[in-house]
Residue frames relative to the residue before (quaternion, step in Angstrom):
aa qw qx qy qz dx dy dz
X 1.0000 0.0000 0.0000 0.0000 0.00 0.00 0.00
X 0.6725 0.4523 -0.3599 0.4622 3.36 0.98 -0.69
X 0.7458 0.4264 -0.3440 0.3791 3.44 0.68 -0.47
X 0.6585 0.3954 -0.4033 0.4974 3.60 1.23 0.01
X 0.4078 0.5778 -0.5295 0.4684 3.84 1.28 0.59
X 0.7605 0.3355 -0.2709 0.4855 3.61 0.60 -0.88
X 0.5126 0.5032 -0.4988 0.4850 3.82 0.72 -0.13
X 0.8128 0.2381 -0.2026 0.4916 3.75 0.12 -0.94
X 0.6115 0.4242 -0.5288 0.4081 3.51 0.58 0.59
X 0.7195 0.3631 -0.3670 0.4646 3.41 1.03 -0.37
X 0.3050 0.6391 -0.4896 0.5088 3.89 1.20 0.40
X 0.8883 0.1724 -0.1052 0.4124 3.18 -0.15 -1.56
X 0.4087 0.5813 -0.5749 0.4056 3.55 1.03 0.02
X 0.6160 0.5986 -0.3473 0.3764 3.68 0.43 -1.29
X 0.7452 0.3080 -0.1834 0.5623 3.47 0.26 -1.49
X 0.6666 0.4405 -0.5372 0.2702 4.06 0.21 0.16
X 0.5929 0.5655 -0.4177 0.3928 3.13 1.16 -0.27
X 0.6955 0.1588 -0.5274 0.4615 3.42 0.42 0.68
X 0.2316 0.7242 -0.5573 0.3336 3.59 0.89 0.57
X 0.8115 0.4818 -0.0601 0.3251 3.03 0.94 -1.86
X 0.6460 0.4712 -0.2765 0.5332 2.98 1.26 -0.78
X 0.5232 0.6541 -0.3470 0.4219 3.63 0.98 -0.95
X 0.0593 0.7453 -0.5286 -0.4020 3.10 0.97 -1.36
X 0.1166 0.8104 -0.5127 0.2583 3.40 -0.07 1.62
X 0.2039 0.7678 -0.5958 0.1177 3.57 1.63 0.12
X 0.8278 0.3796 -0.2364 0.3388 3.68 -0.12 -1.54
X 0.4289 0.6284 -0.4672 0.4504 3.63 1.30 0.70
X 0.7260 0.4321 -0.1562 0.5118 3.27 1.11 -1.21
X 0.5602 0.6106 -0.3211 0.4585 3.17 0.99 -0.02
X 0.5313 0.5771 -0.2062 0.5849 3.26 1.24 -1.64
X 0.7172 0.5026 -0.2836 0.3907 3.64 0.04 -1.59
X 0.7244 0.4401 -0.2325 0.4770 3.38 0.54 -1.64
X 0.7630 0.3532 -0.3538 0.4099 4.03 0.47 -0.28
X 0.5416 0.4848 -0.4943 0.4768 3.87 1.65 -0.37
X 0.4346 0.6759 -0.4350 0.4062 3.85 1.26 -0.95
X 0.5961 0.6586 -0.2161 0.4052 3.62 0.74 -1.09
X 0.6250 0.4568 -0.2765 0.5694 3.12 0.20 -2.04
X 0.7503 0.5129 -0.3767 0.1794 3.34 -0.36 -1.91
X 0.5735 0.6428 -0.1675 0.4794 3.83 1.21 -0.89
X 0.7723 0.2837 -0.2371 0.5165 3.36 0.38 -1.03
X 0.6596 0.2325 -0.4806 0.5290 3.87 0.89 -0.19
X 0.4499 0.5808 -0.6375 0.2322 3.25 0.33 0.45
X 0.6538 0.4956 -0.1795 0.5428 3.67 0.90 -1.12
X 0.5197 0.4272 -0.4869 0.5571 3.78 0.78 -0.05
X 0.9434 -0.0657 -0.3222 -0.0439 2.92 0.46 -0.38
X 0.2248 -0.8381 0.3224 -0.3782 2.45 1.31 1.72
X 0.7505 0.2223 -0.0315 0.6215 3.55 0.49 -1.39
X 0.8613 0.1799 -0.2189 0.4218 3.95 -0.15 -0.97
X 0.7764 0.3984 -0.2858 0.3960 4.14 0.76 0.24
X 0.3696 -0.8642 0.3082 0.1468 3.53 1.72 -0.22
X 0.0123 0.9215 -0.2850 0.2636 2.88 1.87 1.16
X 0.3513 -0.7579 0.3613 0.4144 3.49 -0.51 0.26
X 0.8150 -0.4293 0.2193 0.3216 3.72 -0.44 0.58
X 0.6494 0.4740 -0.1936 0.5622 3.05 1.62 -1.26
X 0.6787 0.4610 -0.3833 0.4241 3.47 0.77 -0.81
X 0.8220 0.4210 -0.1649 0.3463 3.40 0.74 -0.90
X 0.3167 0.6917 -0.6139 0.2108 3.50 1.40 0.38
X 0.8152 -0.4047 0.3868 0.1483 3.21 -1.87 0.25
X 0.6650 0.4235 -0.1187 0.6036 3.10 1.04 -2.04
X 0.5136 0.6206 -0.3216 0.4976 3.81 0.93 -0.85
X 0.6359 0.6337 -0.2051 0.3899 3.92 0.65 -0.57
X 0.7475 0.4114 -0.0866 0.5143 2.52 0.44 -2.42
X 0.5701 0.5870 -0.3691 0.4407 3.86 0.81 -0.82
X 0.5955 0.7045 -0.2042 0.3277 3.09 0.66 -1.13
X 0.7569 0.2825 0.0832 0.5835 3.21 0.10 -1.75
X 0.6283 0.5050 -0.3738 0.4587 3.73 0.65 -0.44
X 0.9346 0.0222 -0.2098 0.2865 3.35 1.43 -0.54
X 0.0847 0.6651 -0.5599 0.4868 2.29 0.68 2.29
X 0.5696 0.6175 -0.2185 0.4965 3.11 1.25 -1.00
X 0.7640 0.2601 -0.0966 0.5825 3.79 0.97 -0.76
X 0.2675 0.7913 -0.4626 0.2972 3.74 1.16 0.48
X 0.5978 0.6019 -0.1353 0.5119 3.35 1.29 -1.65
X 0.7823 0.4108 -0.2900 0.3676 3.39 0.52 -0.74
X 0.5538 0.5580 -0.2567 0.5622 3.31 1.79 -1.28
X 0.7055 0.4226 -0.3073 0.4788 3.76 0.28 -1.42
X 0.8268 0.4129 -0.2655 0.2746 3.61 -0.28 -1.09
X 0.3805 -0.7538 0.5158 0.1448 3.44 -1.51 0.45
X 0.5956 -0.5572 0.3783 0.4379 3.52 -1.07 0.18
X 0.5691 0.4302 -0.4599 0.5287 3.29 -1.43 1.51
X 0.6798 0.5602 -0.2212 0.4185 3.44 1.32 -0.30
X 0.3807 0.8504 -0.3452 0.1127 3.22 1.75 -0.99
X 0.5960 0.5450 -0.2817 0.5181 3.74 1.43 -1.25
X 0.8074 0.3435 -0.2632 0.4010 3.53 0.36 -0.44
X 0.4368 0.5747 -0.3416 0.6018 3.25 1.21 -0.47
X 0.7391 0.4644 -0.2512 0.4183 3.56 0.38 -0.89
X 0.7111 0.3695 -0.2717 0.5329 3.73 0.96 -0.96
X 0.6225 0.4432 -0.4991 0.4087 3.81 0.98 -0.25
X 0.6858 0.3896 -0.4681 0.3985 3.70 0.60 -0.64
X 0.3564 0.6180 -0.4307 0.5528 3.80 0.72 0.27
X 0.6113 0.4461 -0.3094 0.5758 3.21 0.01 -1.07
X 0.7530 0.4314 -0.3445 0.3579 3.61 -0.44 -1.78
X 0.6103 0.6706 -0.3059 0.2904 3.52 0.63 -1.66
X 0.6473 0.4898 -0.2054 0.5467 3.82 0.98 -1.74
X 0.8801 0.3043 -0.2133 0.2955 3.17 -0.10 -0.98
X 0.5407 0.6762 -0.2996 0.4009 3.17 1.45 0.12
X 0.4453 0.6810 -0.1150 0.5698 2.72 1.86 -1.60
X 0.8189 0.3095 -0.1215 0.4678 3.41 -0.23 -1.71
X 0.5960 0.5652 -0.3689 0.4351 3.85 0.92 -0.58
X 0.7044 0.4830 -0.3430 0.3910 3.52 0.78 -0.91
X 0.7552 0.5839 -0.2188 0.2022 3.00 0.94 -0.95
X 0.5133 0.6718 -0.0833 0.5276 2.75 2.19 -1.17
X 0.5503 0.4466 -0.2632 0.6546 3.57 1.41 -1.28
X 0.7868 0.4629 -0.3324 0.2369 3.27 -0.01 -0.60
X 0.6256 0.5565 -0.3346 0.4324 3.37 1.66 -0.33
X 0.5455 0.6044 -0.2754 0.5111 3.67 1.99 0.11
X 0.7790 0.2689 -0.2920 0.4854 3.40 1.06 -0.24
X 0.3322 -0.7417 0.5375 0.2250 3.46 0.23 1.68
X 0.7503 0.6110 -0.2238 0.1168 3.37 0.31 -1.48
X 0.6718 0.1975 -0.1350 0.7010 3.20 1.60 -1.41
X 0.1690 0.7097 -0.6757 0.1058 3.83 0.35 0.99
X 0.6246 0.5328 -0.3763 0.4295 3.65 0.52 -0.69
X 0.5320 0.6215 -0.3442 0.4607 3.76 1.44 -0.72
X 0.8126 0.4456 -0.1275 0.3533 3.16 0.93 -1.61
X 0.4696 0.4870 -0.3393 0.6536 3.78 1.53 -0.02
X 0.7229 0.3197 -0.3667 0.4907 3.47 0.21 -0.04
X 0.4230 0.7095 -0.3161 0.4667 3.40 1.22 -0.48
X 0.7569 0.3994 0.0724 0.5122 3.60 0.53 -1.90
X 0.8744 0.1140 -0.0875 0.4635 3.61 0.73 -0.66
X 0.4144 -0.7474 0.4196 0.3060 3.19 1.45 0.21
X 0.4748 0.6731 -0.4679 0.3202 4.03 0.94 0.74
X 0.4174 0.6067 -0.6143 0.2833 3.46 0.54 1.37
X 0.4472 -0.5141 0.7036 0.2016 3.54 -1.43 0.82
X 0.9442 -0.1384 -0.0943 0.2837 3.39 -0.38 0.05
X 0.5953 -0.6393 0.4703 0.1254 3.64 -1.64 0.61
X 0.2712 -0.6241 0.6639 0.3103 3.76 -0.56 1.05
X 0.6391 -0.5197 0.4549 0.3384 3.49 -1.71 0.82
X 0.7842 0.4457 -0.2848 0.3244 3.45 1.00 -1.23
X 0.3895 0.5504 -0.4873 0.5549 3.97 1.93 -0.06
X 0.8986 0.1477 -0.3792 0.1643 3.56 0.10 -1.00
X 0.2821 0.8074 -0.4111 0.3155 3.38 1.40 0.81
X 0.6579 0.5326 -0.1882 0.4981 3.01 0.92 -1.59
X 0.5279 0.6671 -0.2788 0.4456 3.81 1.35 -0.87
X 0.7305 0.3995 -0.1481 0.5336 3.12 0.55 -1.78
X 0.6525 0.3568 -0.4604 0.4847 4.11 0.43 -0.29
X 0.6775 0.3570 -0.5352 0.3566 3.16 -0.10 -1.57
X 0.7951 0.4587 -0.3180 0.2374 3.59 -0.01 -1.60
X 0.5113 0.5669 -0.5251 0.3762 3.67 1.20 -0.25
X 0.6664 0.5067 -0.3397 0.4287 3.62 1.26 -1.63
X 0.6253 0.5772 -0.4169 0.3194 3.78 0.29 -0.76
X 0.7109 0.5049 -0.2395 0.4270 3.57 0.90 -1.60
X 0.2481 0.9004 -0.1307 0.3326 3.23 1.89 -0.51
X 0.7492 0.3883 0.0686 0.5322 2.66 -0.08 -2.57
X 0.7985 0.3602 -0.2973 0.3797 3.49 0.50 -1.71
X 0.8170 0.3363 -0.3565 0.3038 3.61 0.55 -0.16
X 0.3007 0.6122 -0.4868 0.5456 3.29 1.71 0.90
X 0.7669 0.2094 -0.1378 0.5908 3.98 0.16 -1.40
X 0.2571 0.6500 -0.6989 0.1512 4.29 0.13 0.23
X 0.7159 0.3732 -0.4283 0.4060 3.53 -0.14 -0.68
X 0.7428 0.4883 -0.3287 0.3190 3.73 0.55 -0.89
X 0.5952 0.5003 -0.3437 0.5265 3.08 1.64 -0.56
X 0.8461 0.3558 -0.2859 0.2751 3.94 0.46 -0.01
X 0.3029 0.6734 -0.4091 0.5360 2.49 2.07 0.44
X 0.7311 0.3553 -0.2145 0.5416 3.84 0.18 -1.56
X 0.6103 0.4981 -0.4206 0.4500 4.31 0.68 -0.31
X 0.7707 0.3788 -0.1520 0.4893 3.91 1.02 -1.48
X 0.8629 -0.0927 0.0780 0.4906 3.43 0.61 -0.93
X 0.3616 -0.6267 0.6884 0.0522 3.90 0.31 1.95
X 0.8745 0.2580 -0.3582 0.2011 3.75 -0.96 -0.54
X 0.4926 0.5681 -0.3231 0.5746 3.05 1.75 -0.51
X 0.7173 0.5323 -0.2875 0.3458 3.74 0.49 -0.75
X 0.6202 0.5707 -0.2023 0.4987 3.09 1.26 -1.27
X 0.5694 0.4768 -0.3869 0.5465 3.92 1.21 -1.25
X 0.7135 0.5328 -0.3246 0.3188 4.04 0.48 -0.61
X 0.5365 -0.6942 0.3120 0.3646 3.02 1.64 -0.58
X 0.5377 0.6435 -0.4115 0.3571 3.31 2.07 -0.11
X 0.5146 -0.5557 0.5533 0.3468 3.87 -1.18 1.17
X 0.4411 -0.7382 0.5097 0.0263 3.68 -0.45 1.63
X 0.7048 0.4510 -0.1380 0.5299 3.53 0.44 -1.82
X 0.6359 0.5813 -0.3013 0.4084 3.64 0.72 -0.96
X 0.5687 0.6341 -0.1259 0.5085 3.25 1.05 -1.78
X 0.8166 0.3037 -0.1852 0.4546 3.81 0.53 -1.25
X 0.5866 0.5880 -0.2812 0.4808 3.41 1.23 -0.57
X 0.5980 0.5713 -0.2752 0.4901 3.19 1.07 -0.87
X 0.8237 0.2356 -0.3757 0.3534 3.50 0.72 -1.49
X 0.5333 0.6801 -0.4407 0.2424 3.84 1.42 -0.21
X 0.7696 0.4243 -0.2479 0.4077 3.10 1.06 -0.91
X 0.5635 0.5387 -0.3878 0.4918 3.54 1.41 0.37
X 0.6383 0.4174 -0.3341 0.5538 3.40 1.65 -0.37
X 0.5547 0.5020 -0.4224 0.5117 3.98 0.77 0.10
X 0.7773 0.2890 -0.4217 0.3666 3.86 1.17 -0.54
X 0.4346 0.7052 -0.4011 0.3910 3.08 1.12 0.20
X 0.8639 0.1926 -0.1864 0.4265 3.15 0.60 -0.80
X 0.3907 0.7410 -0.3629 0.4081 3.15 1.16 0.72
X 0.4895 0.4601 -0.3131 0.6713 3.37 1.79 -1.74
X 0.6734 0.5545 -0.3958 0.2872 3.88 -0.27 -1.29
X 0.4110 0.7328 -0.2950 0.4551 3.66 1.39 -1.10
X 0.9504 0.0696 -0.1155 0.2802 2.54 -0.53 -2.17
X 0.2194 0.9234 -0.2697 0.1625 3.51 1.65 0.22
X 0.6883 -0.0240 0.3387 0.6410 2.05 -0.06 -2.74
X 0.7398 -0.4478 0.2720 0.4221 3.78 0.78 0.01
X 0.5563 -0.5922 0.3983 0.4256 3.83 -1.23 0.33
X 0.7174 0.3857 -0.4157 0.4046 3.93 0.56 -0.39
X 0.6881 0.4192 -0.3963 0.4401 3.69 0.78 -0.07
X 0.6713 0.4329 -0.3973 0.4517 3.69 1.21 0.22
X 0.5597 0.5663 -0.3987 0.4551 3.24 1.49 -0.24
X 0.9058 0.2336 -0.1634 0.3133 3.26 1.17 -0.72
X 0.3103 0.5570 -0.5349 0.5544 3.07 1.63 1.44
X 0.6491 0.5259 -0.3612 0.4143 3.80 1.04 -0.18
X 0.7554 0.3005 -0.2738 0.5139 3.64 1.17 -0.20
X 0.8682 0.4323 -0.1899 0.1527 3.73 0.82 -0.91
X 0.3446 0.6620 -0.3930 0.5372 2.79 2.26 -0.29
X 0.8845 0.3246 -0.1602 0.2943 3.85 0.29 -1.00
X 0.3149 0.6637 -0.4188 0.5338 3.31 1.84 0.73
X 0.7240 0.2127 -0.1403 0.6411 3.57 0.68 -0.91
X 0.5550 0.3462 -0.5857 0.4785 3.82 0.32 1.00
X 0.5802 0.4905 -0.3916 0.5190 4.20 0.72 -0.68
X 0.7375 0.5295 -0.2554 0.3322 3.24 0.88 -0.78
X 0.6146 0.4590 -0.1445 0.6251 3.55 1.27 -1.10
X 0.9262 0.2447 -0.1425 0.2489 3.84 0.46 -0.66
X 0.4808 -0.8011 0.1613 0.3179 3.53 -0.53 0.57
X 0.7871 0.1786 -0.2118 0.5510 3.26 1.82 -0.03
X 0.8190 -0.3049 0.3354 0.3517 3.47 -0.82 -0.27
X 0.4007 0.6876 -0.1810 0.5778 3.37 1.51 -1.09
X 0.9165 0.2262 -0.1271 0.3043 3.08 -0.46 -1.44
X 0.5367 0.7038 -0.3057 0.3510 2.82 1.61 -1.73
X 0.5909 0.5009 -0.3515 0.5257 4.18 1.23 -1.22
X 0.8285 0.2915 -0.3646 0.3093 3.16 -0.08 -0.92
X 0.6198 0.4610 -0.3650 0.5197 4.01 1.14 0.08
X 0.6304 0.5661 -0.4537 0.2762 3.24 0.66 0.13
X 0.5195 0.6903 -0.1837 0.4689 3.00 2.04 -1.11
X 0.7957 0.3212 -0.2315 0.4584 3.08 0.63 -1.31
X 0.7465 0.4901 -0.3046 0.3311 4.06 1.13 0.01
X 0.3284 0.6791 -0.2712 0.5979 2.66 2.77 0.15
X 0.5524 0.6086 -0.2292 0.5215 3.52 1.07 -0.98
X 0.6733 0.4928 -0.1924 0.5165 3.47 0.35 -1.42
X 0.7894 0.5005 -0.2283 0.2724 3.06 -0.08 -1.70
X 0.6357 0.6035 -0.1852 0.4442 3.63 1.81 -1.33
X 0.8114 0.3201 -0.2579 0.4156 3.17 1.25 -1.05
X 0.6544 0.4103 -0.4756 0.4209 3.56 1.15 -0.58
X 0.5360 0.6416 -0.4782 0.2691 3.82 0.78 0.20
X 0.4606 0.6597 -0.1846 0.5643 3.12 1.73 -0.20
X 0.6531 0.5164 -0.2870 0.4737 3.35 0.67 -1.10
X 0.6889 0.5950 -0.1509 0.3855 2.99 0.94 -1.72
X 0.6290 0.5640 -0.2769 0.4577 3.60 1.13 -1.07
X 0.4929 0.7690 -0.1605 0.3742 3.23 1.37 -1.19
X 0.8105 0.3383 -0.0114 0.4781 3.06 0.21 -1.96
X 0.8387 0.1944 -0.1307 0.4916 3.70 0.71 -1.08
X 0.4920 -0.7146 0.4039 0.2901 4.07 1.52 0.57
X 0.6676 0.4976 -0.5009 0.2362 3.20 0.44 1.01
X 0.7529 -0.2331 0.2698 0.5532 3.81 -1.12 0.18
X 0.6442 -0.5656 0.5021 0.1140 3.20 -1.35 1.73
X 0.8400 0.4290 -0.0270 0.3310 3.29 0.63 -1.49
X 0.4640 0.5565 -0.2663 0.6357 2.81 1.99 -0.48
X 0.6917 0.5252 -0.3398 0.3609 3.24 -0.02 -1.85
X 0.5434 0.5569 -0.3106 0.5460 4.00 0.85 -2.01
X 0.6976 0.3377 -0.4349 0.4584 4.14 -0.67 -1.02
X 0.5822 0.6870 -0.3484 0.2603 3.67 0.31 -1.73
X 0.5965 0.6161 -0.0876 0.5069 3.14 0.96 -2.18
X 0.7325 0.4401 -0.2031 0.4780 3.59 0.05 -1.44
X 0.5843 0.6291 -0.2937 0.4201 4.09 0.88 -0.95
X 0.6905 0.5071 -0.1344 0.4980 2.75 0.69 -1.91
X 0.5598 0.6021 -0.3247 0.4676 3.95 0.46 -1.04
X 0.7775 0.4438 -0.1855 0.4051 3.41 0.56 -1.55
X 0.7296 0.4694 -0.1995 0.4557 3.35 1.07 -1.01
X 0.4167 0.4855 -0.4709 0.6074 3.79 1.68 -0.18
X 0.6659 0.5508 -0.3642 0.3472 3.38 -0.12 -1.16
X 0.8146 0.1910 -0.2809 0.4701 3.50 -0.27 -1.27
X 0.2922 0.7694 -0.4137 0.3892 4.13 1.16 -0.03
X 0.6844 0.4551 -0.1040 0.5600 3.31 0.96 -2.13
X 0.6392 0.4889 -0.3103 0.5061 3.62 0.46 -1.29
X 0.8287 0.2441 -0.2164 0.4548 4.04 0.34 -0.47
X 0.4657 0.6638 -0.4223 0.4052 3.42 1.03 0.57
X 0.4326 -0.7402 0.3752 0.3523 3.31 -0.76 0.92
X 0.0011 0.6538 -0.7359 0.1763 4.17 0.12 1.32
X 0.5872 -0.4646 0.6466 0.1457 2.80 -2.12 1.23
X 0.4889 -0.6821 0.3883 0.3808 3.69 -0.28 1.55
X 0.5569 0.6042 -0.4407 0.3613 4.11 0.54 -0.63
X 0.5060 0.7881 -0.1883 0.2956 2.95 1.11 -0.51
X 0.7054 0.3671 -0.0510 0.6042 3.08 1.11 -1.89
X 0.0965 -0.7556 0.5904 0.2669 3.12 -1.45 0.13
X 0.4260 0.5773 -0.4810 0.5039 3.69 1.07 1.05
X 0.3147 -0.6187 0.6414 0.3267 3.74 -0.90 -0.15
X 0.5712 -0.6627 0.4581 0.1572 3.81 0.42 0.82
């Protein structure tokens, strides 16, 4: 468990920092509760339709429905922001409210489905935290092969487009790499510890650093941190994994911007506050 806290905190640390900057929090949110839904009918049906296995894996769901959940962002254009805005809303409730409801039908994996929702499992099947450790090895991969193209087409589209870089591609690329992330993260360790390795690790990297560059490569590595000493922490003082992990990540943010408003001789800092 501890090692698939720090794999998906330094996954999604990476990919919140343009979460953050995007300002895209209530995507990941949205994402991280259809991720949810996508799981629990996955196990319905499982038990009440006799599906074959393949159709009904979990991670297979959450993928699913997560991207749908990020369609809007990939399909739509500027001028849209209000609607784009009430559909992930939309997604967010019913995801929420879907799991829960599904979840009162599947007596069997109910213990699946609280851990699902609150992220309070203690431990990892080798083969969840495999699938973790590839996908996320390939994802971190991709992003630190295409980083520049991706913050070009996230910071400045007209500038990108005068270069010749395929913009829409670029953005499609980073939604639907940021919906499978948090989908695996989902069905891991749960929707509040993937939502919140997707926003807090990389608040206090935008915060602490001076470009974009770095900001990735500190988010990962305080996403990393943040996953495993939240663990620790659960450990030592018995409380919810998923809790304990967000808790951790709060705290982090609230040292951080603490430091960032403290009166230090500017040499000091290596952000520009």
């Amino acid at each position: 468990m501890r090692s698939s806290g720090a794999v998906a905190g330094a996954l999604l640390g990476v990919l919140g920092v343009y979460v953050v900057l995007r300002r895209l929090v209530f995507l990941t949110a949205a994402v991280s509760q259809t991720a949810g839904l996508g799981v629990s009918l996955a196990f319905y049906a499982q038990i009440h339709f006799a599906l074959p296995a393949a159709l009904t894996d979990p991670l297979l769901g959450a993928a699913l429905l997560t991207a749908i959940t990020v369609a809007p962002m990939i399909l739509g254009k500027g001028g849209h922001a209000r609607r784009t805005d009430s559909l992930l809303g939309f997604a967010y409730l019913v995801g929420a409210a879907g799991a829960l409801a599904v979840g009162t039908r599947i007596v069997q994996e109910s213990h699946d489905v609280q851990t699902l929702l609150f992220g309070s499992a203690v431990a990892v099947l080798p083969e969840d935290f495999h699938t973790l450790l590839i996908l996320g090895g390939l994802l971190l991969a991709l992003h630190a092969w295409w980083w520049r193209g991706f913050s070009a087409a996230s910071f400045d589209p007209a500038g990108a487009r005068v270069r010749g870089l395929p913009v829409r591609l670029l953005d499609a690329t980073l939604f639907l790499t940021l919906a499978l992330a948090i989908s695996v993260c989902t069905r891991v360790l749960g929707a509040l510890p993937a939502f919140a390795f997707s926003v807090l690790p990389a608040l206090a990297a935008v915060r602490l650093t001076p470009n974009v560059g770095w900001g990735l490569v500190l988010g990962g590595a305080l996403g990393a941190a943040v996953g495993f000493s939240g663990y620790v922490l659960a450990f030592v003082a018995e409380l919810p994994v998923g809790a304990s992990q967000a808790l951790v990540g709060a705290a982090l943010v609230f040292l951080v911007e603490a430091l960032m408003r403290a009166p230090l001789p500017r040499s000091l800092r290596w952000g520009t506050g």
